[in-house]
Rosetta silent file (secondary structure, phi, psi, omega in degrees, C-alpha in Angstrom):
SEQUENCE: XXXXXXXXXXXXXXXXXXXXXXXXXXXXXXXXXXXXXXXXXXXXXXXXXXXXXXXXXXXXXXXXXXXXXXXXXXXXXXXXXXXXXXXXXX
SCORE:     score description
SCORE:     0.000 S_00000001
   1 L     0.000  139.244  177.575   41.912    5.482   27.612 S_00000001
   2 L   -95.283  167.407 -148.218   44.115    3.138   29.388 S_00000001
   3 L  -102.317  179.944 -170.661   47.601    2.537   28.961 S_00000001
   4 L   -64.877  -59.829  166.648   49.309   -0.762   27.997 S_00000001
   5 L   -23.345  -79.536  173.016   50.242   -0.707   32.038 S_00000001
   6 L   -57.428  -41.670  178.449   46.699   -0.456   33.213 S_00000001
   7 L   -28.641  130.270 -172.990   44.821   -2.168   30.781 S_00000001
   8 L   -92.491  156.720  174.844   43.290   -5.119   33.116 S_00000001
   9 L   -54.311  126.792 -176.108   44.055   -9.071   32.395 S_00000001
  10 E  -110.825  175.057 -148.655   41.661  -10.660   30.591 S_00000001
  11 E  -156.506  106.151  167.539   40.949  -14.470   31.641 S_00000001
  12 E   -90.987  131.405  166.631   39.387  -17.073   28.204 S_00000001
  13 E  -130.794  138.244  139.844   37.410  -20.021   30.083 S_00000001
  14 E   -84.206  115.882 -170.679   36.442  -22.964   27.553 S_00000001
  15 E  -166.017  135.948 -175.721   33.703  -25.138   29.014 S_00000001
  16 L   -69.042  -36.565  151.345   30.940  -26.660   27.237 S_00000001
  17 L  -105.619  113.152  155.097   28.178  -25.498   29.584 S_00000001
  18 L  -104.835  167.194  172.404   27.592  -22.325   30.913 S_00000001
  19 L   -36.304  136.410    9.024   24.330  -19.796   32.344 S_00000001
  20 L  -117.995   44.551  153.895   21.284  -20.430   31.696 S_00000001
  21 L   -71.560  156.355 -174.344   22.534  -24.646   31.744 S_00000001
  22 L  -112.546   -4.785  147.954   21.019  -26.784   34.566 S_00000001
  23 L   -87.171  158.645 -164.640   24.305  -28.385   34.927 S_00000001
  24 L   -23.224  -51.993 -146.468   26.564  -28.573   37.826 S_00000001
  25 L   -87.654    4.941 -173.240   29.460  -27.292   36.422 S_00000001
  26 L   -68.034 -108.699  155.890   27.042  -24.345   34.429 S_00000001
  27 L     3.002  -25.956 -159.537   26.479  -23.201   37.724 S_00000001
  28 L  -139.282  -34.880  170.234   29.389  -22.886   39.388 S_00000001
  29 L   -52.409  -67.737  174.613   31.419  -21.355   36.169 S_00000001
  30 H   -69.519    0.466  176.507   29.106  -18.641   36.293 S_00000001
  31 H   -91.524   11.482 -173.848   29.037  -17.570   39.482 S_00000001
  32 H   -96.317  -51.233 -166.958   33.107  -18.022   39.454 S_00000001
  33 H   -57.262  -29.037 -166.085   33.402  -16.109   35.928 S_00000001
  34 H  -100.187 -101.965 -157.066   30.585  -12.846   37.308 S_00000001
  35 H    -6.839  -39.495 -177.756   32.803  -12.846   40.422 S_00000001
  36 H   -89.608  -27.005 -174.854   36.023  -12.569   38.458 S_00000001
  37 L   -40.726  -26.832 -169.693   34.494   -9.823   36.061 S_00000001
  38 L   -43.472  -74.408 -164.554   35.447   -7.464   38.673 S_00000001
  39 L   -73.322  -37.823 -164.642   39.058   -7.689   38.403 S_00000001
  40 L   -87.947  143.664  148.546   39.121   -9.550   34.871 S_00000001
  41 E  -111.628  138.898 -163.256   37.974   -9.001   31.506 S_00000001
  42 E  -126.296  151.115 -166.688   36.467  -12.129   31.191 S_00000001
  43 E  -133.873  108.741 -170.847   35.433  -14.420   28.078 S_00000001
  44 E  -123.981  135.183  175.528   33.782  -17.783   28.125 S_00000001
  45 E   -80.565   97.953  170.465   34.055  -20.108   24.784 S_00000001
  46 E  -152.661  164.640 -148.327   30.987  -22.495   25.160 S_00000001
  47 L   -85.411  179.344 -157.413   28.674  -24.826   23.453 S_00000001
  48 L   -92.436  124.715  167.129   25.037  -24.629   21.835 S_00000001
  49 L  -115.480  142.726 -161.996   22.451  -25.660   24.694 S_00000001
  50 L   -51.860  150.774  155.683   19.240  -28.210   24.217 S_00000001
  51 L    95.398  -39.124 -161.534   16.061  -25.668   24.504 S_00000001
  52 L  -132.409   36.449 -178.069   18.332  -22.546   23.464 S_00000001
  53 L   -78.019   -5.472  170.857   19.535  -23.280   19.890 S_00000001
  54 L   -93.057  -21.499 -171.447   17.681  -20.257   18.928 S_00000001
  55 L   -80.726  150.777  161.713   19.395  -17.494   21.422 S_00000001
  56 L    -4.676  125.361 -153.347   21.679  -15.498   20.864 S_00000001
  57 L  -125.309   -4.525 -174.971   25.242  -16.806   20.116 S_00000001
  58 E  -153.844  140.151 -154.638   27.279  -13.861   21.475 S_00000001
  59 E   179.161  133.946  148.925   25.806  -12.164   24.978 S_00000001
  60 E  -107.651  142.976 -179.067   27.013   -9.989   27.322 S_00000001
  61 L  -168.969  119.147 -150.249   26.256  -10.842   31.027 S_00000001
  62 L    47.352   38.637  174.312   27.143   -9.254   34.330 S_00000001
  63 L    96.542   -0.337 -171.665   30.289   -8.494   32.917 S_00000001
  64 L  -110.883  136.266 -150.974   30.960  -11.409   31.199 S_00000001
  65 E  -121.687  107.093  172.943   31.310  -11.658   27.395 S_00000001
  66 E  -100.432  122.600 -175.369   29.505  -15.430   26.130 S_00000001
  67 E  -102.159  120.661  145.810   30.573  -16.746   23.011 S_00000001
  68 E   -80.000  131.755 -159.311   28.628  -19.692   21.669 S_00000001
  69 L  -111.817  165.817  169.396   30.196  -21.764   19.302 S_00000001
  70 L   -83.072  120.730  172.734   27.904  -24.290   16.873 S_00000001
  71 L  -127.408  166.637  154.399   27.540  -27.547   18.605 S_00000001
  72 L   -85.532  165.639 -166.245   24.842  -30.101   18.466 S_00000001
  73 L  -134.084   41.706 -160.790   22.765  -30.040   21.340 S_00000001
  74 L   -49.266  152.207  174.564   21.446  -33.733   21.270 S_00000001
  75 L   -60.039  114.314 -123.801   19.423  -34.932   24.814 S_00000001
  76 L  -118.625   60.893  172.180   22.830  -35.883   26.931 S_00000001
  77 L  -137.655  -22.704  146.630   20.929  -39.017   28.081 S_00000001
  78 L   -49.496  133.225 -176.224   22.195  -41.328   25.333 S_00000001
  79 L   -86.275  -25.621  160.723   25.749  -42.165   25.924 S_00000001
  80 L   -83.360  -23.852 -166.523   26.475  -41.330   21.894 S_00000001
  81 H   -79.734  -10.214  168.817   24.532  -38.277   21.529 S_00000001
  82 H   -80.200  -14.225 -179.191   26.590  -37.053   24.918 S_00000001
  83 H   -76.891  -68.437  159.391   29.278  -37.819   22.533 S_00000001
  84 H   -55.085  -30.121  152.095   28.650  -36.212   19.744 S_00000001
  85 H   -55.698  -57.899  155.323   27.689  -33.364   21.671 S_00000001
  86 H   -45.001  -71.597 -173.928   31.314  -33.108   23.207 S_00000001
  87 H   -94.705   28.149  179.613   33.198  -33.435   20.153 S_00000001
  88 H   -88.488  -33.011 -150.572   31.234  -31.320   17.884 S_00000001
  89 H   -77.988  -36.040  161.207   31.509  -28.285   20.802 S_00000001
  90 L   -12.166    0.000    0.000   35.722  -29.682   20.089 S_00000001
């Protein structure tokens, strides 16, 4: 068991998209977030995604512990339903 001393730093990232999203910034969290697992205990806070409102809501993966929160997960092609997506994932 590790001591208060040793215990490693854990690192919360809050981001509305994460793996398995087809956006940019999806993409680039996780491969920053599985990178960091190493050192980190790492935790990402993130929204409901179109297509995956049935998975899982809590998932570990490659080290990384994904929390989904309930959002709406409206088609992001509307400028309100990109809206509503954003501040329900608030």
């Amino acid at each position: 068991m590790r001591t208060r001393a040793q215990s490693r730093k854990r690192l919360l990232v809050l981001n509305q998209y994460y793996w398995p999203g087809v956006e940019a910034t999806a993409h680039l969290l996780t491969d920053l977030c599985e990178g960091l697992a190493d050192a980190y205990d790492v935790e990402v806070l993130t929204g409901v995604l179109r297509e995956h409102e049935h998975d899982p809501r809590v998932v570990d993966r490659n080290g990384v512990a994904i929390r989904r929160v309930r959002s709406t997960a409206f088609d992001r092609t509307g400028l309100a339903a990109r809206a509503a997506n954003y501040f329900s994932y608030l």
